[in-house]
RODREN-229597 format. One record per residue: residue number from 1; residue in three letters; y, z, x of N, C-alpha, C, O in turn. Coordinates in steps of 0.02 Angstrom, whole numbers, plus 32768, in hexadecimal, padded with zeros to 4 digits. Each point is the difference from the previous one (the first is absolute). Layout:
<sites>
+-----+------+------+------+------+------+------+------+------+------+------+------+------+------+
! seq ! type !   nY !   nZ !   nX !  caY !  caZ !  caX !   cY !   cZ !   cX !   oY !   oZ !   oX !
+-----+------+------+------+------+------+------+------+------+------+------+------+------+------+
! NUM !  ALA !    Y !    Z !    X !    Y !    Z !    X !    Y !    Z !    X !    Y !    Z !    X !
...
+-----+------+------+------+------+------+------+------+------+------+------+------+------+------+
</sites>
This chain:
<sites>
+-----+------+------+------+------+------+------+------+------+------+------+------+------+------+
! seq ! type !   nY !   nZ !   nX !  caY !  caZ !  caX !   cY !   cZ !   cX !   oY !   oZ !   oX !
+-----+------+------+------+------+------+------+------+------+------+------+------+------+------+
!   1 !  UNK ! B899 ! 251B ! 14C5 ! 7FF5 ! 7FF0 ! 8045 ! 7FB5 ! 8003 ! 8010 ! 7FD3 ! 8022 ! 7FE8 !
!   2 !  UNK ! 8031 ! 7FAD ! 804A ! 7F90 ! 7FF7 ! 8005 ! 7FFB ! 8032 ! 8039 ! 802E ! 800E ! 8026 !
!   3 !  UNK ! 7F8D ! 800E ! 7FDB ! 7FF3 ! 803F ! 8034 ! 7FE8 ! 7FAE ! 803A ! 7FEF ! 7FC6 ! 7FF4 !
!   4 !  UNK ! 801C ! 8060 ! 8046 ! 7FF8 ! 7FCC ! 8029 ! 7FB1 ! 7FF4 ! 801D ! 7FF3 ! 7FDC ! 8030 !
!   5 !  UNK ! 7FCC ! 8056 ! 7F9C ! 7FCB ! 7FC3 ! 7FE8 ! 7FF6 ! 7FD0 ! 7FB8 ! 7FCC ! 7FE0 ! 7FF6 !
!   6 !  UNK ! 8062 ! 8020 ! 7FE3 ! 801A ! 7FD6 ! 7FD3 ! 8021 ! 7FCA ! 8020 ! 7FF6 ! 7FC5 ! 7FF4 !
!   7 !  UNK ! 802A ! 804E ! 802C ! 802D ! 7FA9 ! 8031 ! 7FA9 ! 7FE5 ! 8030 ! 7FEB ! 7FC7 ! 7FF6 !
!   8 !  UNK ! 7FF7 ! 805F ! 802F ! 7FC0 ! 7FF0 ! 8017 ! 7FC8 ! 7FC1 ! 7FCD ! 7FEC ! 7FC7 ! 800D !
!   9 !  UNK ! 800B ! 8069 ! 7FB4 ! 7FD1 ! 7FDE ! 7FE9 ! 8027 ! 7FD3 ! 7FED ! 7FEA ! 7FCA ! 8015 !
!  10 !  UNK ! 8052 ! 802C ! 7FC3 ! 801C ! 7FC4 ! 7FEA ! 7FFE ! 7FB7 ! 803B ! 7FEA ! 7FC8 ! 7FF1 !
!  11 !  UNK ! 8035 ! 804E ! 8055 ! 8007 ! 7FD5 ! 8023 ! 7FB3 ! 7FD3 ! 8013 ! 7FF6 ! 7FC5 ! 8011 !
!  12 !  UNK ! 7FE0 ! 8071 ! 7FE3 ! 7FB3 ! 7FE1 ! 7FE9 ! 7FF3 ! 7FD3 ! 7FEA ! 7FF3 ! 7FCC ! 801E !
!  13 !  UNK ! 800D ! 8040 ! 7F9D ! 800C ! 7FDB ! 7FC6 ! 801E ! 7FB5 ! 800A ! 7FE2 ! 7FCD ! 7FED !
!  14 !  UNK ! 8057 ! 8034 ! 8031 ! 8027 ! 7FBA ! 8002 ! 7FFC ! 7FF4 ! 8040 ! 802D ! 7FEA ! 8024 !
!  15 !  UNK ! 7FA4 ! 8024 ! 7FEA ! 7FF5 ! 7FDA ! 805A ! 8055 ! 7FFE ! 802A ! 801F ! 7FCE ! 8011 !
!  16 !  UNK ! 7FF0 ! 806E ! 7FF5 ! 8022 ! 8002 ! 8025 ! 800A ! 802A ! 8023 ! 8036 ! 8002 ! 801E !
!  17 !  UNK ! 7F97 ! 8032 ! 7FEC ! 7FC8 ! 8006 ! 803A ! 7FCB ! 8003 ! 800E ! 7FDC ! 801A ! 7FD5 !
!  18 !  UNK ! 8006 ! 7FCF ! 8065 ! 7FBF ! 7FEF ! 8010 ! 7FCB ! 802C ! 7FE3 ! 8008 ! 803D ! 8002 !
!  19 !  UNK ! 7FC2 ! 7FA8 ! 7FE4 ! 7FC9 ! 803E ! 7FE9 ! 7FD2 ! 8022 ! 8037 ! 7FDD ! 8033 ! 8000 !
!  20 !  UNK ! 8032 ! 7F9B ! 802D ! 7FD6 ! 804F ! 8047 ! 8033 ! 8023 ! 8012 ! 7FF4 ! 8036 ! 801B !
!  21 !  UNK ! 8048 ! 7FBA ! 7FDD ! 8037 ! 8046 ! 8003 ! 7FE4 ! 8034 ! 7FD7 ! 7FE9 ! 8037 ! 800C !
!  22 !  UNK ! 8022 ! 7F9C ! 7FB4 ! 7FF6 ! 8043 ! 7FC9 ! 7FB9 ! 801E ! 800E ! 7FFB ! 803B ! 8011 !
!  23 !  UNK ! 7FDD ! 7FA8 ! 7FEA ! 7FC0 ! 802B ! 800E ! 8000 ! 803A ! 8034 ! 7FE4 ! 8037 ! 7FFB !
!  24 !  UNK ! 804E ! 7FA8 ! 804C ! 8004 ! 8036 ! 8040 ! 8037 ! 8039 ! 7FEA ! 8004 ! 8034 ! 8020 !
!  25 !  UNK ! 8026 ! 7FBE ! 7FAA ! 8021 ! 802B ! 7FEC ! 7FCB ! 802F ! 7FD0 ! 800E ! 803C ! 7FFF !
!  26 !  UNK ! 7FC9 ! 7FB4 ! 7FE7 ! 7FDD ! 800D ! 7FBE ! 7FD3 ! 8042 ! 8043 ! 800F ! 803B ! 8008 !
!  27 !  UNK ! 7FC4 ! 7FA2 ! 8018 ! 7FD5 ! 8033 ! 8034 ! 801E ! 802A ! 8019 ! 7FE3 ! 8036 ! 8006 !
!  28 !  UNK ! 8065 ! 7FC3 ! 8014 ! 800F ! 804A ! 8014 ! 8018 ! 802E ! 7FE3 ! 801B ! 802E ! 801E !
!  29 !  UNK ! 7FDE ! 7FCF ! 7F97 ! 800B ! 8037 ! 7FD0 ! 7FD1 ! 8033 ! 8009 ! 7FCF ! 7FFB ! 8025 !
!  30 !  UNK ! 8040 ! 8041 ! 7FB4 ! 7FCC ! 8024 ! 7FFD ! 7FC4 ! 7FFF ! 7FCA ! 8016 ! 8031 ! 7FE1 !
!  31 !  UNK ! 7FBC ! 7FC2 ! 8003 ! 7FD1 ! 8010 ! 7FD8 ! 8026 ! 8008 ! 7FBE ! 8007 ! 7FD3 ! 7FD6 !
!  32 !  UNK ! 800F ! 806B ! 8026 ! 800F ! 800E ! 7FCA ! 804E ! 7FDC ! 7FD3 ! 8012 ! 8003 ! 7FC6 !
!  33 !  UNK ! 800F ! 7FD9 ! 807D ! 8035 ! 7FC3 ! 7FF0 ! 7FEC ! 7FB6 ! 7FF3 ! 8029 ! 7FD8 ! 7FEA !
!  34 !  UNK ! 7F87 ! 8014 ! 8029 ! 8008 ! 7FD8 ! 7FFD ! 7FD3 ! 7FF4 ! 7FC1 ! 7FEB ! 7FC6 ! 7FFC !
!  35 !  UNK ! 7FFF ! 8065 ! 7FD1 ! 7FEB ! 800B ! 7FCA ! 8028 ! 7FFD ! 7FE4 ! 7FF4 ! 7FDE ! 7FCE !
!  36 !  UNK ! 8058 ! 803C ! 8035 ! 802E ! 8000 ! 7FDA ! 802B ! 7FB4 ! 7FF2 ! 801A ! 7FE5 ! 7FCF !
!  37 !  UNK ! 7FDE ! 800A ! 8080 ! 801F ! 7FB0 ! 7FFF ! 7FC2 ! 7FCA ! 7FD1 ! 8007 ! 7FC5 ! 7FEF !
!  38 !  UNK ! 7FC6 ! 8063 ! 8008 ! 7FCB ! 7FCA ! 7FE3 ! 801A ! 7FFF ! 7FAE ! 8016 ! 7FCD ! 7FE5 !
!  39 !  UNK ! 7FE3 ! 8083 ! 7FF0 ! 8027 ! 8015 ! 7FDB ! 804B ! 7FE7 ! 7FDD ! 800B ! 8010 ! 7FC6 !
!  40 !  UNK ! 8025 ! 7FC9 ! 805E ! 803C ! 7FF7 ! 8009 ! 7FDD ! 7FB3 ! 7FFA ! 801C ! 7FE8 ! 7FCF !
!  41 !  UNK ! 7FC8 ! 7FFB ! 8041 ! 7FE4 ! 7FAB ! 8010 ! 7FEA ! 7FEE ! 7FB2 ! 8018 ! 7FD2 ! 7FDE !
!  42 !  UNK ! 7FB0 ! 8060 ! 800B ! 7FF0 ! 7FF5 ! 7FBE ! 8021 ! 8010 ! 7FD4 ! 7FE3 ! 7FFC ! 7FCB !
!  43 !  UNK ! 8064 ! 801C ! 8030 ! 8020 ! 8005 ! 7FE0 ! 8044 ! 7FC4 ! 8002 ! 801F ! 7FEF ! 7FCE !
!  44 !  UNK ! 7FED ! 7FFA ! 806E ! 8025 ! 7FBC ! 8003 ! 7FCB ! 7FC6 ! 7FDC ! 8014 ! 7FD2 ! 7FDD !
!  45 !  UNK ! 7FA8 ! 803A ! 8033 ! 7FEF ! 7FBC ! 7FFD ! 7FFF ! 7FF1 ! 7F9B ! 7FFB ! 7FC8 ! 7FE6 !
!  46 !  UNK ! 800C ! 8085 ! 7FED ! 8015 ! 7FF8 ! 7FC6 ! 8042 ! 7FFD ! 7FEA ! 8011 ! 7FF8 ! 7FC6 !
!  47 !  UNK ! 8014 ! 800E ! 806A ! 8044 ! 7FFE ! 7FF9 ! 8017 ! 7FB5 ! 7FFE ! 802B ! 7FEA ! 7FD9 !
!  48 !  UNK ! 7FAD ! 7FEA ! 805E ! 8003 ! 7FBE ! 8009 ! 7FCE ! 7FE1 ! 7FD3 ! 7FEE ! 7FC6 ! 800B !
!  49 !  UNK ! 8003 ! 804F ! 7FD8 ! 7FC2 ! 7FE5 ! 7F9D ! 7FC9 ! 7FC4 ! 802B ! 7FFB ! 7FC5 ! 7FEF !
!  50 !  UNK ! 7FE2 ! 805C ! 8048 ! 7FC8 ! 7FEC ! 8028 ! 7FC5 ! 7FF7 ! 7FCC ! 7FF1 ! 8028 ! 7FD3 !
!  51 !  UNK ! 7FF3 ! 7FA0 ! 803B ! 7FC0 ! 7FF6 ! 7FC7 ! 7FC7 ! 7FF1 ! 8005 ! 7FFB ! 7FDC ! 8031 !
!  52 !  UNK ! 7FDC ! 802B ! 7FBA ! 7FC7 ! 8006 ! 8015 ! 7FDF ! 7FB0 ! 801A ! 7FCB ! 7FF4 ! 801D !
!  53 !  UNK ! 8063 ! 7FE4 ! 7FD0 ! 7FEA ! 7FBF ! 801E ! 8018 ! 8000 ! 8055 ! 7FE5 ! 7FE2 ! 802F !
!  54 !  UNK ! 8053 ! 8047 ! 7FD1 ! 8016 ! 8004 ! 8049 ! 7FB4 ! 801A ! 8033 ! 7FFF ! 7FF5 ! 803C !
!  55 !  UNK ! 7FDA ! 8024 ! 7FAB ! 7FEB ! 8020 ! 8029 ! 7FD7 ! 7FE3 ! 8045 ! 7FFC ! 801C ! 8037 !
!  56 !  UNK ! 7FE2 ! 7F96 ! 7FB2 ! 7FD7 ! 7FE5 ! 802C ! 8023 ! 7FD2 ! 803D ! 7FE8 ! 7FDF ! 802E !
!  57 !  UNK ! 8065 ! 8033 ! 7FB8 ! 8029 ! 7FD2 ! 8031 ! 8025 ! 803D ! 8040 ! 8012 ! 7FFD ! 803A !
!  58 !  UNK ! 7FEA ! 803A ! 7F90 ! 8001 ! 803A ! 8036 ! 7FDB ! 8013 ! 8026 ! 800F ! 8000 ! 803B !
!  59 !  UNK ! 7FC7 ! 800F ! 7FB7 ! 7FB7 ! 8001 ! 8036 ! 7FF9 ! 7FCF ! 8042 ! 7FF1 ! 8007 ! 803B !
!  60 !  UNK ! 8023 ! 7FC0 ! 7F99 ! 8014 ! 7FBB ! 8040 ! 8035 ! 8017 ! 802C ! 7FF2 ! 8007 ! 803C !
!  61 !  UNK ! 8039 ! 8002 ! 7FB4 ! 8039 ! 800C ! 8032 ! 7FF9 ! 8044 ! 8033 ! 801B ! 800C ! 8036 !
!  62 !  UNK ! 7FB4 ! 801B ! 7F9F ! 8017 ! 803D ! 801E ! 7FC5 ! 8002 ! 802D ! 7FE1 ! 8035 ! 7FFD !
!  63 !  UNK ! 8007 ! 7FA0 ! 802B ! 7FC6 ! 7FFB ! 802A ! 7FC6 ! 8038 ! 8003 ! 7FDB ! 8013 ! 802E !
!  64 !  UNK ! 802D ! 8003 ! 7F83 ! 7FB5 ! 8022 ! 8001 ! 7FCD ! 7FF2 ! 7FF5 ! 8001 ! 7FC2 ! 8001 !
!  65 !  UNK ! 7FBE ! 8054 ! 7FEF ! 7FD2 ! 7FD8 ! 7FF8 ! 7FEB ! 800A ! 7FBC ! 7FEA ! 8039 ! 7FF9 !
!  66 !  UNK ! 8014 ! 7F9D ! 7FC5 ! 7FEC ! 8008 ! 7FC7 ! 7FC8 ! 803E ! 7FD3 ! 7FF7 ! 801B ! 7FCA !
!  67 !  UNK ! 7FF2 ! 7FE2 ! 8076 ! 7FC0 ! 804C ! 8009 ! 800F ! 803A ! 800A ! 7FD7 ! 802D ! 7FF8 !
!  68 !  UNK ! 8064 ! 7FDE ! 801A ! 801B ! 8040 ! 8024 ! 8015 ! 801E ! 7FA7 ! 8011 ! 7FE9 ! 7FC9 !
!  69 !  UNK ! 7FE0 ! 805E ! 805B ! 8016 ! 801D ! 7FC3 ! 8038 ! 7FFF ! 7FD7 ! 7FF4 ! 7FE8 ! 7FC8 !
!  70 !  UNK ! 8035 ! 8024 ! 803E ! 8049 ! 7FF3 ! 7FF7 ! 8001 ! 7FB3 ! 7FDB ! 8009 ! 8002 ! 7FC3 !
!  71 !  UNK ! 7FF0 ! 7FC8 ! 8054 ! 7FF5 ! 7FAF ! 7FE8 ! 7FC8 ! 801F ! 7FBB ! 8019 ! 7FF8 ! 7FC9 !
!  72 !  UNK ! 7FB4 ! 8021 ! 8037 ! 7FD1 ! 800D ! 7FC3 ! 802B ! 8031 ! 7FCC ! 8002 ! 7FEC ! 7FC6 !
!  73 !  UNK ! 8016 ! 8043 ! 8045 ! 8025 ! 8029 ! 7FE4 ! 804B ! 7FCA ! 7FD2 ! 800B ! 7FFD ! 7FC3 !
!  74 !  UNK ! 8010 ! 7FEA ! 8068 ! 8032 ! 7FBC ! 7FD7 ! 7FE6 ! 7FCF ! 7FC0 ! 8015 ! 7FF2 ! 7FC8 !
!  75 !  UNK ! 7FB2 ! 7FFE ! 8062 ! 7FD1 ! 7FC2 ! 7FCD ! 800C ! 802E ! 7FCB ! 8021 ! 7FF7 ! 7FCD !
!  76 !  UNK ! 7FC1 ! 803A ! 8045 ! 8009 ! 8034 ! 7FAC ! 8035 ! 8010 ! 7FD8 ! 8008 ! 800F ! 7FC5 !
!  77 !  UNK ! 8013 ! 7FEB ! 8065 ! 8060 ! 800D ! 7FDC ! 800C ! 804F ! 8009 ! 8027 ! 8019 ! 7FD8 !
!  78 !  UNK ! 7FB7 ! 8016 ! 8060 ! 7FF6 ! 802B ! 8018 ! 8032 ! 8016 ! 802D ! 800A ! 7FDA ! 8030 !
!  79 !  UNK ! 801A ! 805E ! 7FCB ! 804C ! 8001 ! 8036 ! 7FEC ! 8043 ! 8023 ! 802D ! 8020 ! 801B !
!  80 !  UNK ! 7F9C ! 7FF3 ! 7FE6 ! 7FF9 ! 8059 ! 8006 ! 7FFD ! 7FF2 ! 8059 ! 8002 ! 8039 ! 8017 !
!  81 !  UNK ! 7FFC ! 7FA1 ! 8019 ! 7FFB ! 8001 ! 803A ! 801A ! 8032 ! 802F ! 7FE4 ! 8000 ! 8037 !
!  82 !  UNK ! 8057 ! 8036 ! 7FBD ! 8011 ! 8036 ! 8013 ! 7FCA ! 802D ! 8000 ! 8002 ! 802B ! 802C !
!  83 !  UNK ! 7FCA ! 7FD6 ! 7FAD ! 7FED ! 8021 ! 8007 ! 7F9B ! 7FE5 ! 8025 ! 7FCA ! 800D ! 7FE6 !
!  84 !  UNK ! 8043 ! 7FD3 ! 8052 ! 7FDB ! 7FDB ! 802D ! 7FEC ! 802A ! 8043 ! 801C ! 8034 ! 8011 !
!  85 !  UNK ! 7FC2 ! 7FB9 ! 8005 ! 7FF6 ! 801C ! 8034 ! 802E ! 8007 ! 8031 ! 802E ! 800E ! 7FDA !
!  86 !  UNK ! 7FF2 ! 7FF4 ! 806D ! 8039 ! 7FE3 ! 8024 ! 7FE1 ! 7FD2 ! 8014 ! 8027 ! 7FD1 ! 8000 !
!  87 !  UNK ! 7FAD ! 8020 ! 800F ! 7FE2 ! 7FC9 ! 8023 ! 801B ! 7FBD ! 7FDE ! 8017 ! 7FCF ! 801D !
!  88 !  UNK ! 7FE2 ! 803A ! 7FA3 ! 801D ! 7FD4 ! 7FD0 ! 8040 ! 7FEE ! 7FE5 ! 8014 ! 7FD6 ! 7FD7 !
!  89 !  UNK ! 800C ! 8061 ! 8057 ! 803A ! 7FF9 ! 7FE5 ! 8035 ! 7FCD ! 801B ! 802D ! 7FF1 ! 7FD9 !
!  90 !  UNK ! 7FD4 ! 7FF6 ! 805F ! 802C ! 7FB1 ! 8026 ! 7FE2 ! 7FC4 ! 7FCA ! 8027 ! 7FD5 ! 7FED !
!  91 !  UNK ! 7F9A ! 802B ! 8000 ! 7FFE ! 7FD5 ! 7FE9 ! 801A ! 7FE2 ! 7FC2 ! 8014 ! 7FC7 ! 7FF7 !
!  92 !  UNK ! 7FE3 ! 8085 ! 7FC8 ! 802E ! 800D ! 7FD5 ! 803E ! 7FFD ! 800B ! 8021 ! 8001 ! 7FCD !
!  93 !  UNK ! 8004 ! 7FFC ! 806F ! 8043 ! 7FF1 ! 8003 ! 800D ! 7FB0 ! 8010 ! 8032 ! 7FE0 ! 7FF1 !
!  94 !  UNK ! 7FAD ! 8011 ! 8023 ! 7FFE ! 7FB1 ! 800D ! 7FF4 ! 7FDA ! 7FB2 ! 801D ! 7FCB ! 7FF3 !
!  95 !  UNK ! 7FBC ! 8052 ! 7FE4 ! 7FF0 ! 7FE7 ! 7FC4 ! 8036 ! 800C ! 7FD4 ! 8026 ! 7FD2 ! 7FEF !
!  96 !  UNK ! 7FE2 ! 806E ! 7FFA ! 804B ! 7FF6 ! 7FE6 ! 8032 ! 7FE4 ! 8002 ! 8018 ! 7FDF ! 7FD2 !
!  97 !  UNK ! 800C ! 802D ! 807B ! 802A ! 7FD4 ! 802E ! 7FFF ! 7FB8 ! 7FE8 ! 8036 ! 7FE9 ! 7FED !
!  98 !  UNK ! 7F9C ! 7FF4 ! 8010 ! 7FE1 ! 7FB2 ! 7FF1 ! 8016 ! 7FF7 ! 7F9B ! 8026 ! 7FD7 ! 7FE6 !
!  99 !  UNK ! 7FB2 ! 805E ! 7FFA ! 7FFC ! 7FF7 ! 7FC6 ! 805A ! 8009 ! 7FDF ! 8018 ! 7FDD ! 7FD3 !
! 100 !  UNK ! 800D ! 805D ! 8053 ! 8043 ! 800E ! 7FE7 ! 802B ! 7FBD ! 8030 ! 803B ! 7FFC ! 7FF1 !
! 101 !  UNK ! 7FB5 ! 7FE2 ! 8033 ! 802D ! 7FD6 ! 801E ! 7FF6 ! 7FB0 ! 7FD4 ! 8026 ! 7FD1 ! 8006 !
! 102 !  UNK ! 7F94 ! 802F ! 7FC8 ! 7FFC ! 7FC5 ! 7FDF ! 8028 ! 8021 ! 7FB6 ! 802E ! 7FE0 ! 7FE6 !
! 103 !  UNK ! 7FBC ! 805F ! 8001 ! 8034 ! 7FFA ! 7FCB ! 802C ! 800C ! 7FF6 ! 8017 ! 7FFC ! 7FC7 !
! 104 !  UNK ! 8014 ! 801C ! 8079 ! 8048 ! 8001 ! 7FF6 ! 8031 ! 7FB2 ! 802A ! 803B ! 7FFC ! 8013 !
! 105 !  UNK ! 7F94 ! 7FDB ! 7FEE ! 8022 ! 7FC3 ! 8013 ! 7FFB ! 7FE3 ! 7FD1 ! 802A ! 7FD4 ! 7FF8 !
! 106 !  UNK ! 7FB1 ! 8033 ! 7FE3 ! 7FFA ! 7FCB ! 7F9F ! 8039 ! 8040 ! 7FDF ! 8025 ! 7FF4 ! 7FD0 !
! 107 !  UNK ! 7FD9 ! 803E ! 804A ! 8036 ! 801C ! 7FE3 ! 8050 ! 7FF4 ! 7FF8 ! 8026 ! 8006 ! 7FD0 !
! 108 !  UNK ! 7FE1 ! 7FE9 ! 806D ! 804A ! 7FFB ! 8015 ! 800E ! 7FBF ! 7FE6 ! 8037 ! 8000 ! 7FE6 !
! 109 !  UNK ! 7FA0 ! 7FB4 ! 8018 ! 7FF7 ! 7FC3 ! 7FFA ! 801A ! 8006 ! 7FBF ! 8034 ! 7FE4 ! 7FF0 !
! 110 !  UNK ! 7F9A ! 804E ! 7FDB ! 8011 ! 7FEE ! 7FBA ! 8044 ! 801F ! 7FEB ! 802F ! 7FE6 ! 7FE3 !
! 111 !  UNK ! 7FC5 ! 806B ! 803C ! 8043 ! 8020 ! 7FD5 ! 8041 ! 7FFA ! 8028 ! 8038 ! 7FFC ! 7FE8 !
! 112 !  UNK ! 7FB5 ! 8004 ! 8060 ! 8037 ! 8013 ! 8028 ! 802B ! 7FB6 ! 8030 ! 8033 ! 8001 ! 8023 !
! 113 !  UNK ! 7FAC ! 7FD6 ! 7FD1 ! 8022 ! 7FB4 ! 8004 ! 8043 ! 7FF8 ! 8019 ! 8013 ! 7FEC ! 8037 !
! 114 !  UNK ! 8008 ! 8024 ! 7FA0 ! 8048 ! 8002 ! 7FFE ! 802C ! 803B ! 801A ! 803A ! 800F ! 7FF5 !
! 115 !  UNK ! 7FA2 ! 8007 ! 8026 ! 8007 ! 803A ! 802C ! 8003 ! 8051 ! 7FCA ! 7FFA ! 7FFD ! 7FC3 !
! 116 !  UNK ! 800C ! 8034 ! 805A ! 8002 ! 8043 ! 7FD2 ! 8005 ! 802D ! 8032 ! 7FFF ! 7FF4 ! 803C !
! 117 !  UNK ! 800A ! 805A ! 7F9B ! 8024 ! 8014 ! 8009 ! 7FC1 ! 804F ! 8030 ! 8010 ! 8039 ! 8010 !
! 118 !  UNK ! 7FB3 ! 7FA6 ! 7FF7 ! 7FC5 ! 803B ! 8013 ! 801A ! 7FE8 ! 8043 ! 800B ! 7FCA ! 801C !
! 119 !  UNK ! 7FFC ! 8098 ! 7FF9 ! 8010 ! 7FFE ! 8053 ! 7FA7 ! 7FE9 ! 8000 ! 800D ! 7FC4 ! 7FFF !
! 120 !  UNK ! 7FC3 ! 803D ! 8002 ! 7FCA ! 8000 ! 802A ! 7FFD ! 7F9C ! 8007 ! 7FD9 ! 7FE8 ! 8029 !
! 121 !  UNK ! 804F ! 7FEE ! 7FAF ! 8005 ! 7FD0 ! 801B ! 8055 ! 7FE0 ! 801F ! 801B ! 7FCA ! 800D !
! 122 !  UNK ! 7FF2 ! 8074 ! 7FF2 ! 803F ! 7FEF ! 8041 ! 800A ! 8042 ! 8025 ! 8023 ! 8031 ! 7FF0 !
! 123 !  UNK ! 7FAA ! 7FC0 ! 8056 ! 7FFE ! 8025 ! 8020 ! 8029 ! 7FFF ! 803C ! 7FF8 ! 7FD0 ! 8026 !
! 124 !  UNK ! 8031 ! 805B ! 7FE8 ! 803A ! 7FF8 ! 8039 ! 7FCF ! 8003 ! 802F ! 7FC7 ! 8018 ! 7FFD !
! 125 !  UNK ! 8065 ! 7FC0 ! 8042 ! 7FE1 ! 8011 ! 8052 ! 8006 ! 803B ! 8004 ! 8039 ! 8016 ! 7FFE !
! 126 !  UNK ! 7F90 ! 8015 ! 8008 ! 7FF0 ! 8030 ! 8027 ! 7FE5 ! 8000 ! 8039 ! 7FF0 ! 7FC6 ! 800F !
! 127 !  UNK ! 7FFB ! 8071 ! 802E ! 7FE5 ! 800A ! 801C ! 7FB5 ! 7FEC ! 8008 ! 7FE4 ! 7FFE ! 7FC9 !
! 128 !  UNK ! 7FFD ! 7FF6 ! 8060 ! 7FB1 ! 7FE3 ! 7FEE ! 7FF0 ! 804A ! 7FFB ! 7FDC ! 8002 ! 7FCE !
! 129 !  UNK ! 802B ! 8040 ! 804A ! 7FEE ! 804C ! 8003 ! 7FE1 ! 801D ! 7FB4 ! 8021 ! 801C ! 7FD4 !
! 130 !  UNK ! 7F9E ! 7FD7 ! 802B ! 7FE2 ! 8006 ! 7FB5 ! 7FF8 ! 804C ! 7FF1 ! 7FE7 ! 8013 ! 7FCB !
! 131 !  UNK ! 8030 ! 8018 ! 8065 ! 7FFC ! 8041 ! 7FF8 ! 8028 ! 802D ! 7FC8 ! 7FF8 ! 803D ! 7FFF !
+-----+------+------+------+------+------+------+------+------+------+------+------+------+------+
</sites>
């Protein structure tokens, strides 16, 4: 069963919910949760076999700016962003967010086609309550 920020970031992922939700969900965490949700991101986005070619199309989507730390830290193939300033840290969630929503859509395309059997791509209606 997915913790219900596992149903969060997934619904991310497959645009099926908005990413200034998720972000306004993402800000009212606390500090030390939303390090953990960053944590939990870089670990989907290897779960979903994210690649380093993904990265300049993530940056695109995730309306950051190529300069920002976090975007320099990727170019590198660099995942340490938990451990960022907070200042830095929405943006690192926007970047992940972007990077795990391009490779788990080439994901599902290649392996999961024909449908399967991962609750994180059959996610029941739940509640929008990301708590």
């Amino acid at each position: 069963m997915l913790s219900a920020h596992e149903v969060v970031l997934n619904e991310l992922a497959q645009a099926l919910r908005p990413v200034d939700e998720g972000v306004e969900w993402f800000e009212g965490l606390l500090e030390e949760d939303q390090r953990k949700i960053l944590h939990a991101l870089v670990l989907f986005c290897g779960q979903a076999r994210a690649r380093e070619e993904d990265v300049a199309e993530s940056i695109a989507r995730s309306g950051i700016r190529p300069t920002h730390t976090p975007a320099v830290m990727l170019t590198k193939w660099r995942f340490g962003m938990g451990a960022l300033p907070a200042y830095e840290l929405t943006k690192s969630f926007r970047l992940l967010v972007a990077l795990f929503g391009i490779a788990d859509t080439r994901r599902r395309a290649l392996h999961c086609a024909g449908g399967c059997g991962h609750a994180w791509h059959n996610l029941p209606d739940l509640p929008r309550d990301a708590t």
